[in-house]
FITIKOL-538871 format. One record per residue (C-alpha): residue in three letters; x, y, z; residue number from 1. Coordinates in steps of 0.5 Angstrom, whole numbers, plus 2048, in hexadecimal, padded with zeros to 3 digits. Example, Ala and Ser with C-alpha at 12.3 -4.5 7.8 and 13.67 -1.06 7.14 Angstrom:
{ALA {819 7F7 810} 1}
{SER {81B 7FE 80E} 2}
This chain:
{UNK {800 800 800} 1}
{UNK {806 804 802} 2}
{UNK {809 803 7FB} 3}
{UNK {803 805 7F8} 4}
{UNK {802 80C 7FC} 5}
{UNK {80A 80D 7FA} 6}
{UNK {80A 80B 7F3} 7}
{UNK {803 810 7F1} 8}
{UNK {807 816 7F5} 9}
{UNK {80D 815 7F1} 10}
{UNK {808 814 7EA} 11}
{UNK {804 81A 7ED} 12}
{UNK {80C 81E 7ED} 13}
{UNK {80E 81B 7E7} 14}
{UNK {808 81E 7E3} 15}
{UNK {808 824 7E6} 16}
{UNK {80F 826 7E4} 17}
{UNK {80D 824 7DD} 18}
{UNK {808 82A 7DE} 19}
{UNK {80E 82E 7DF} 20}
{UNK {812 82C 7DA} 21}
{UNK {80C 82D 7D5} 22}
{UNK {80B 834 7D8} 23}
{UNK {812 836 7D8} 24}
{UNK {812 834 7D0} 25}
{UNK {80C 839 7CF} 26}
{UNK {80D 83F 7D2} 27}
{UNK {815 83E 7CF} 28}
{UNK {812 83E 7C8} 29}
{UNK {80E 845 7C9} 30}
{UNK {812 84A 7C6} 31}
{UNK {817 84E 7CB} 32}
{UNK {817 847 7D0} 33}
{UNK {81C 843 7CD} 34}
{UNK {821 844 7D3} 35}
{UNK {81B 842 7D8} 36}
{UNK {81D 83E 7DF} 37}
{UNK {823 83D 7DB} 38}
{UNK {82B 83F 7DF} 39}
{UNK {82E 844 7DC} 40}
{UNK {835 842 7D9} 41}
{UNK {83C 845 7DA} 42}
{UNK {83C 849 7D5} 43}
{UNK {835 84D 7D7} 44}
{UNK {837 84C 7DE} 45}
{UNK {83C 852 7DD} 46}
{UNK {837 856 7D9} 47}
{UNK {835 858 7E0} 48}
{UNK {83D 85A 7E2} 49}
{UNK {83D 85F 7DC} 50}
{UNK {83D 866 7E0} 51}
{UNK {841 862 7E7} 52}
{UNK {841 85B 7EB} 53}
{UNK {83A 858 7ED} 54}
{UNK {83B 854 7F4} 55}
{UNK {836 84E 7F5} 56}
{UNK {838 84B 7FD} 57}
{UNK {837 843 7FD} 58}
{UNK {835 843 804} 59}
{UNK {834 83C 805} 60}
{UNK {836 837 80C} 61}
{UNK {83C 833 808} 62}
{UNK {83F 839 806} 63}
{UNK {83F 840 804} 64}
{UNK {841 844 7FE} 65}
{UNK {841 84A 7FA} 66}
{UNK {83F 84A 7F3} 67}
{UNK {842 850 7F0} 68}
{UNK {840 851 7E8} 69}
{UNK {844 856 7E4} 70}
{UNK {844 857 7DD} 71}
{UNK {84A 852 7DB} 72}
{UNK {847 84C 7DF} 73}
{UNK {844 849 7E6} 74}
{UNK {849 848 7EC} 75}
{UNK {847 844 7F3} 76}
{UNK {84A 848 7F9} 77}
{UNK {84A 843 7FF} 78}
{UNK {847 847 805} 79}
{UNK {84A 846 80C} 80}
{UNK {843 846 810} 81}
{UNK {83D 841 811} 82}
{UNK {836 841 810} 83}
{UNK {835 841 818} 84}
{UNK {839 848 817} 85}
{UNK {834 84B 813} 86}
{UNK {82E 849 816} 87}
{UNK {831 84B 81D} 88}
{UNK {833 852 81A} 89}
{UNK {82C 852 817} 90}
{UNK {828 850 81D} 91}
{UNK {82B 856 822} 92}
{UNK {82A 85B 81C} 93}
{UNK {824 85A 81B} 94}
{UNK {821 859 822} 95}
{UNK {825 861 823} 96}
{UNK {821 863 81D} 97}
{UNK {81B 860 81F} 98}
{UNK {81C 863 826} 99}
{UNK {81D 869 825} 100}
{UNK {817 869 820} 101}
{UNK {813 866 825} 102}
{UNK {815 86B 82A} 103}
{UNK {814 871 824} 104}
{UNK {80D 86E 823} 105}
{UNK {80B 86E 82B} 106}
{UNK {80E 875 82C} 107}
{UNK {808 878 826} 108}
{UNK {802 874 82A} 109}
{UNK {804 877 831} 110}
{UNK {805 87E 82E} 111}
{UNK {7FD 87E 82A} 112}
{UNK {7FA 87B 830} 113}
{UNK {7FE 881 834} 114}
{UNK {7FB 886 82F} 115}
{UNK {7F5 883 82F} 116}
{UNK {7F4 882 837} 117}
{UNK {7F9 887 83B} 118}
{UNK {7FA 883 841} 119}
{UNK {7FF 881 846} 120}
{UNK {800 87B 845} 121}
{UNK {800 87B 83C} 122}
{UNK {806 880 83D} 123}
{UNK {809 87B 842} 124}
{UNK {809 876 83D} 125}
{UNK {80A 87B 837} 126}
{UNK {811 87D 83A} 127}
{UNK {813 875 83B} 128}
{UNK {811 874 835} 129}
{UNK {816 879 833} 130}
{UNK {81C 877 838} 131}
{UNK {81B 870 835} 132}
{UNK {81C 872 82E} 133}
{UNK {823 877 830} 134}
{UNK {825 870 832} 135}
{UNK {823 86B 82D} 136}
{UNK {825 871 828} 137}
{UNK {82C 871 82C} 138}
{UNK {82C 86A 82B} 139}
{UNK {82B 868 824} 140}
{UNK {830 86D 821} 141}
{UNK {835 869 825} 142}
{UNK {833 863 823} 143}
{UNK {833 867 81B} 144}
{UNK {839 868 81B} 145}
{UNK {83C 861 81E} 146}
{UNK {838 85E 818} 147}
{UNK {83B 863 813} 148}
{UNK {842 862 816} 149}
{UNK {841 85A 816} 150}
{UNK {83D 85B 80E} 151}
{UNK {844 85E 80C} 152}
{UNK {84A 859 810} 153}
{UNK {846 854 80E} 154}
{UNK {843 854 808} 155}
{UNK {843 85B 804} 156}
{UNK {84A 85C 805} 157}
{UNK {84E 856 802} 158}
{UNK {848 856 7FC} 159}
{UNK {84B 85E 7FB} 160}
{UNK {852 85B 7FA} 161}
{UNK {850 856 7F6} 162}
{UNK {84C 85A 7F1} 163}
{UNK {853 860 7F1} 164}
{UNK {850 864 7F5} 165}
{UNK {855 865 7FB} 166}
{UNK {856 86B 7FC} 167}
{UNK {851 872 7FE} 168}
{UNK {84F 876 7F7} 169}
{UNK {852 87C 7F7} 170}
{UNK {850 883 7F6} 171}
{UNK {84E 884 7EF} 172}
{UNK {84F 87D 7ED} 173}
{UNK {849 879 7E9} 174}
{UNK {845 875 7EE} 175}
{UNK {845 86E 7EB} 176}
{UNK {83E 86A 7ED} 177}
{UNK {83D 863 7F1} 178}
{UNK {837 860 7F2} 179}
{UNK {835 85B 7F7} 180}
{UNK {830 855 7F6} 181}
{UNK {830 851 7FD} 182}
{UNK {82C 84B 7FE} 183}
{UNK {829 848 806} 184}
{UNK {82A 84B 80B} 185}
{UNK {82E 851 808} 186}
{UNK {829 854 805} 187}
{UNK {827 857 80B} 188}
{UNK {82E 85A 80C} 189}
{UNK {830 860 80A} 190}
{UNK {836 85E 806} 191}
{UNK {835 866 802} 192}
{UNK {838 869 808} 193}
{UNK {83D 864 80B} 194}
{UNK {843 868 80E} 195}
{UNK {847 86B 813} 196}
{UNK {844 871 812} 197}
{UNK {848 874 817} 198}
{UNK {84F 873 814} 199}
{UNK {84F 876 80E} 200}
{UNK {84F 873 808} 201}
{UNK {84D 86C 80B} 202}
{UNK {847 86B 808} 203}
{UNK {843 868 801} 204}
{UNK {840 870 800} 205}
{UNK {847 873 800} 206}
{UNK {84A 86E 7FA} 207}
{UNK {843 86D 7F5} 208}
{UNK {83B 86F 7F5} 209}
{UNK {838 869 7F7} 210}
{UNK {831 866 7F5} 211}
{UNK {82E 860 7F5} 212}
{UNK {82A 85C 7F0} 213}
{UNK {825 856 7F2} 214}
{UNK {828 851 7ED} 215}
{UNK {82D 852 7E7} 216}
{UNK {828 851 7E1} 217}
{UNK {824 856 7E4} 218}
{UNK {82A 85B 7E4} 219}
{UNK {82B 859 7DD} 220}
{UNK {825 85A 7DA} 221}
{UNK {823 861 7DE} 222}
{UNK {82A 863 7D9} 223}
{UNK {824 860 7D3} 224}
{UNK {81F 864 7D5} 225}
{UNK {81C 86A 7D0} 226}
{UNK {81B 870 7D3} 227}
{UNK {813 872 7D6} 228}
{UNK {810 874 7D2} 229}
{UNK {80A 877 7D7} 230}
{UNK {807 87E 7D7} 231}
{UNK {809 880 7DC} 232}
{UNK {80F 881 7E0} 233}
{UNK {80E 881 7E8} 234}
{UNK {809 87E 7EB} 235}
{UNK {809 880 7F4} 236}
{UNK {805 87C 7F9} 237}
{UNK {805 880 7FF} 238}
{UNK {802 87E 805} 239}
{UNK {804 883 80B} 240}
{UNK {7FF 880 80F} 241}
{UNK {7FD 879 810} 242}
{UNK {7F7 876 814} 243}
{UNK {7FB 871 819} 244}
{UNK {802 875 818} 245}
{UNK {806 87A 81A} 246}
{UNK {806 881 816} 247}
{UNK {80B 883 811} 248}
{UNK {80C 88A 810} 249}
{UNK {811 88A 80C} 250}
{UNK {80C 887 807} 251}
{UNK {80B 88F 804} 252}
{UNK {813 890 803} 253}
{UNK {814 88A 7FD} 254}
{UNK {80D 88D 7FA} 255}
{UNK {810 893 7F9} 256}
{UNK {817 891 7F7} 257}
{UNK {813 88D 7F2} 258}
{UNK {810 891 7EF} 259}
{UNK {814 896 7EF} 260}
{UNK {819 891 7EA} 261}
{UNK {813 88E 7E6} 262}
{UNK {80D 894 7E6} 263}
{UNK {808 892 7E3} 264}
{UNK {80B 88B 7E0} 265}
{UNK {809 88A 7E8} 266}
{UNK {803 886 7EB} 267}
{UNK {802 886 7F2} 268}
{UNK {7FD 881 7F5} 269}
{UNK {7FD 883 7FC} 270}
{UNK {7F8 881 803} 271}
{UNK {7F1 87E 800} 272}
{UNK {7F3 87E 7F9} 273}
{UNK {7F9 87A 7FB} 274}
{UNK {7F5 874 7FA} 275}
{UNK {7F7 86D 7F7} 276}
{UNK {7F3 86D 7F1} 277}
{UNK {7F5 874 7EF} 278}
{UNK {7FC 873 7F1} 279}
{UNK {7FD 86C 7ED} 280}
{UNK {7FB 870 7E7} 281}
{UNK {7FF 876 7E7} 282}
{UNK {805 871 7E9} 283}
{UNK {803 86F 7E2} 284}
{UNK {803 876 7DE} 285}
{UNK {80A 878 7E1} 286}
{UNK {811 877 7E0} 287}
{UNK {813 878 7E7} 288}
{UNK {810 878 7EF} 289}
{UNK {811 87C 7F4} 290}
{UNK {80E 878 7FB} 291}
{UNK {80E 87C 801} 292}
{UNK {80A 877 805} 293}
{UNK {80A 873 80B} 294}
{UNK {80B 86B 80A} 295}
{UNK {80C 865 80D} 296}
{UNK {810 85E 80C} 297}
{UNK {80D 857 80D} 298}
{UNK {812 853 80F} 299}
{UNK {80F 84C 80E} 300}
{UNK {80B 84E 808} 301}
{UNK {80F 854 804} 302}
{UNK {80A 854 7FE} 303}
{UNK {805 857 803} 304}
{UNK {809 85D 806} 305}
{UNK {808 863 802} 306}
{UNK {806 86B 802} 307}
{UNK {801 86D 806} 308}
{UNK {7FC 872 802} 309}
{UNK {7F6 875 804} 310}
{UNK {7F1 86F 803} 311}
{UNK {7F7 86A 806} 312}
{UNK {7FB 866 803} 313}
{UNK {7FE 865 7FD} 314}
{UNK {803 85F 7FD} 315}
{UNK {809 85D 7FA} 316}
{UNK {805 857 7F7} 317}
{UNK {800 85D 7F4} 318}
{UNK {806 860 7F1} 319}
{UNK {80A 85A 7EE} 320}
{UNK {804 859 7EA} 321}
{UNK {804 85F 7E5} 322}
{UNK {80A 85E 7E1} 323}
{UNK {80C 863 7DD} 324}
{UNK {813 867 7DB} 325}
{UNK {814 86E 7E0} 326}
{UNK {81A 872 7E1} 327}
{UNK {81B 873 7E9} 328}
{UNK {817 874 7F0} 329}
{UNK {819 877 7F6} 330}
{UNK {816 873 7FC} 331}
{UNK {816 878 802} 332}
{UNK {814 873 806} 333}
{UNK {814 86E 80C} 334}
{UNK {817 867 80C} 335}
{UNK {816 867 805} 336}
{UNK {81C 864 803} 337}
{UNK {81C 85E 808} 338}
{UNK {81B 857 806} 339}
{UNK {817 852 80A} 340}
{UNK {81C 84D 810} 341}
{UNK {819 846 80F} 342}
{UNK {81B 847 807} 343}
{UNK {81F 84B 806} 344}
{UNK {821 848 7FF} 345}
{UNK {81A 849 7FD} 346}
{UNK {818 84F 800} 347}
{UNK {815 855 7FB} 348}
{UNK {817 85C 7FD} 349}
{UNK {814 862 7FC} 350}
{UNK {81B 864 7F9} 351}
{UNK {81B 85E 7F4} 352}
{UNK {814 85D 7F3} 353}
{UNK {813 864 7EF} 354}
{UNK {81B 862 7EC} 355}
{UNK {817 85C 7E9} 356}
{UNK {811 85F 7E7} 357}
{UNK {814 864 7E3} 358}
{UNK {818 869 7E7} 359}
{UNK {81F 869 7E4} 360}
{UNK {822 86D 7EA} 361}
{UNK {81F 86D 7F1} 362}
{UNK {821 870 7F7} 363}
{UNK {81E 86D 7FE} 364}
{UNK {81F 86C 806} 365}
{UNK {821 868 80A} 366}
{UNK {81C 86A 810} 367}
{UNK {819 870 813} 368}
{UNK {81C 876 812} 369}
{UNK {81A 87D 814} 370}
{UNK {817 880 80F} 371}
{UNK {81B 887 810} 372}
{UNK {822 882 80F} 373}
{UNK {81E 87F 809} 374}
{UNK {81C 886 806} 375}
{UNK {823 888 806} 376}
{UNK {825 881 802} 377}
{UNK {820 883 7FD} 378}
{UNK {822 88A 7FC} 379}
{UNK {82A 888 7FB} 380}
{UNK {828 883 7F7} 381}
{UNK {823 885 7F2} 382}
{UNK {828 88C 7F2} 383}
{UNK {82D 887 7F0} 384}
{UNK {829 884 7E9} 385}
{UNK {828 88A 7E6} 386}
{UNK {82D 88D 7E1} 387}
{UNK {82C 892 7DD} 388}
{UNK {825 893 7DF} 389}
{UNK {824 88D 7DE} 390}
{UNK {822 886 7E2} 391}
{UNK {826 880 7E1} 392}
{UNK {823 87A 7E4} 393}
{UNK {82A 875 7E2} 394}
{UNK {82E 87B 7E8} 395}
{UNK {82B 877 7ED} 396}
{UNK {830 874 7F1} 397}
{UNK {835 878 7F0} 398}
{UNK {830 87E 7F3} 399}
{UNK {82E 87A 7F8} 400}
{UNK {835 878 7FA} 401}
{UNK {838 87F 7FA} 402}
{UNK {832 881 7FF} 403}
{UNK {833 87B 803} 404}
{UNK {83A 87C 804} 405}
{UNK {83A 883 806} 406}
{UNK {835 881 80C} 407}
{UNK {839 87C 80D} 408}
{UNK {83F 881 80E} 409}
{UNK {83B 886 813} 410}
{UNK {838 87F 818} 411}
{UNK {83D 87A 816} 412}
{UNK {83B 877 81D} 413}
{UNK {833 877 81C} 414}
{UNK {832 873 815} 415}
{UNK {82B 873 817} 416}
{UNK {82B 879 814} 417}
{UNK {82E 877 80C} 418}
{UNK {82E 870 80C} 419}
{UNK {827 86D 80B} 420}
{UNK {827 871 804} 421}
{UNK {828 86C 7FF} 422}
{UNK {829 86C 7F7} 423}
{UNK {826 865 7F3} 424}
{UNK {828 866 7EB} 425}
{UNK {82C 867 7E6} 426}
């Protein structure tokens, strides 16, 4: 009976991998899927290393190496740490990050309930609300900067050696690229910001502009993809007060500043009008996106984390099913470059998910950020893409990096500040 039972499971196996089979076949006779589920070659693979290496870091519990992809070829750099290293390093980061959030998140309920009822006993509590963050805030930078110190020691340093970059750029010298392709538990981890950042030069920003990409194919066929074509140029999604959520009063300045750059080629969805159905067809006529917004991460089931609009939701998941080719967003946002802990490996940011939808350039965050801080990052950075009196989408990174540096420089000792800022494309 037995047999019976195990010879049906394995017939039932069989013929399910034959549908596979017969599917792969078909979707590769559609025009422009040929290359569908197919391993990209050698030959391709260094397509992606053309304007600088691409690093894809095996974590796995045999051993562990850094892929580094250049333009003449692949090479395997053993990395002397382990699985367990990373997950150790991972686990006390994001319980610092998630402490301080949580402390953030009790810090603006004591002060509505204060505001809404003056008692005693509310500023009481208002006021260890607030001593709790002090300490969680003093805290989480600390363990920031021993995961950034690890990161560099670790692995970013050797993997910068290794690709050429050794020493800091010097003043007037061109900044070569990197980008970083984590998988496992280095997802989680900021390996864009990695350094010593104390010391000078002792870190990955100091000797290249880092980005990241979700996967190689991904940052080759951004490089394919035809220019939008959409009507107009920005589309900004402003939420400056949210139901549930702490204001943002900086929301004002991004307004301001974009439409100062874009006049009237500048859509701006704010409050009520800010709803799911609008903002998904919007997203659809414009070339860029500028999200100033609350947002959350779901660490279990990323696909369900998205932006926060005034009708609720509008989810990772929502956004990844329209696909259509755009040039840029701007996600002035919380948490929206985080991925999920328990799959890391398939885990779908805002950041990646945008990248894949169709945004060749997308910068993101790593988790909440002051909207004032946020403010900042955005004027820099968009003042940094134009040239000429004109916007520049493919200047990302580069302004991205030069706004971030310069934060860095002013608090090098509070990396909560510039590190969660991230840029994921070409």
């Amino acid at each position: 009976m037995i047999d019976r039972v195990d010879s049906a499971r394995t017939d039932s196996r069989m013929e399910l991998a034959r549908q596979w089979a017969d599917l792969i076949k078909e979707v590769r006779g559609v025009p422009g899927f040929s290359n569908f589920q197919r391993s990209l070659r050698a030959l391709e693979l260094s397509e992606a290393a053309v304007h600088g290496p691409v690093v894809a870091v095996n974590v796995s519990h045999r051993r562990v190496d850094a892929l580094i992809v250049a333009s003449d070829g692949v090479c395997s750099l053993p990395m002397n740490f382990t699985a367990d290293d990373v997950h150790s390093v991972a686990r006390t980061y994001v319980k610092a990050i998630e402490r301080h959030q949580s402390c953030l998140a009790v810090l603006g309920e004591a002060a509505v309930a204060a505001q809404v009822a003056p008692t005693a006993r509310r500023y009481r509590a208002y006021q260890q609300a607030a001593n709790a963050l002090v300490e969680a805030e003093a805290d989480m930078e600390l363990e920031l900067t021993s995961t950034l110190v690890w990161l560099w020691d670790t692995v970013a340093r050797p993997v910068f050696e290794a690709c050429g970059l050794g020493t800091p750029i010097r003043e007037g010298q061109p900044w070569p690229r990197l980008w970083w392709c984590p998988t496992g538990l280095l997802t989680l981890l900021p390996l864009h910001a990695a350094g010593r950042h104390t010391e000078a030069g002792q870190s990955g920003m100091d000797r290249a502009v880092v980005s990241y990409t979700p996967s190689l194919r991904a940052l080759i066929e951004s490089r394919s993809w035809e220019r939008s074509t959409a009507e107009g140029s920005m589309v900004h999604v402003a939420m400056p007060e949210t139901p549930g959520q702490s204001d943002l009063p900086h929301v004002g300045r991004e307004k301001q500043l974009l439409t100062a750059l874009f006049g009237e080629e500048c859509t701006t969805l704010s409050g009520p009008a800010a709803d799911r159905t609008t903002v998904r067809r919007e997203l659809s006529r414009h070339r860029y996106a500028h999200f100033s917004c609350h947002a959350t991460a779901h660490s279990i089931r990323p696909a369900s984390g998205g932006l926060l609009l005034s009708d609720g939701l509008l989810t990772v998941g929502e956004i990844a099913a329209d696909h259509r080719h755009r040039d840029f967003a701007f996600l002035s946002a919380c948490k929206t470059a985080l991925g999920g802990l328990l799959l890391p490996d398939e885990s779908m940011t805002m950041s990646s998910a945008l990248h894949y939808t169709g945004y060749r350039q997308v910068i993101g965050t790593l988790w909440s950020v002051r909207d004032v801080v946020a403010a900042d990052v955005a004027e820099g950075v968009y003042h940094g893409m134009r040239e000429g009196g004109v916007f520049h989408s493919d200047h990302a990174a580069t302004a991205l990096h030069r706004v971030v540096r310069r934060l860095r420089d002013t608090s090098p000792n509070r990396p909560s500040h510039w590190m969660p800022f991230t840029h994921t494309g070409p």
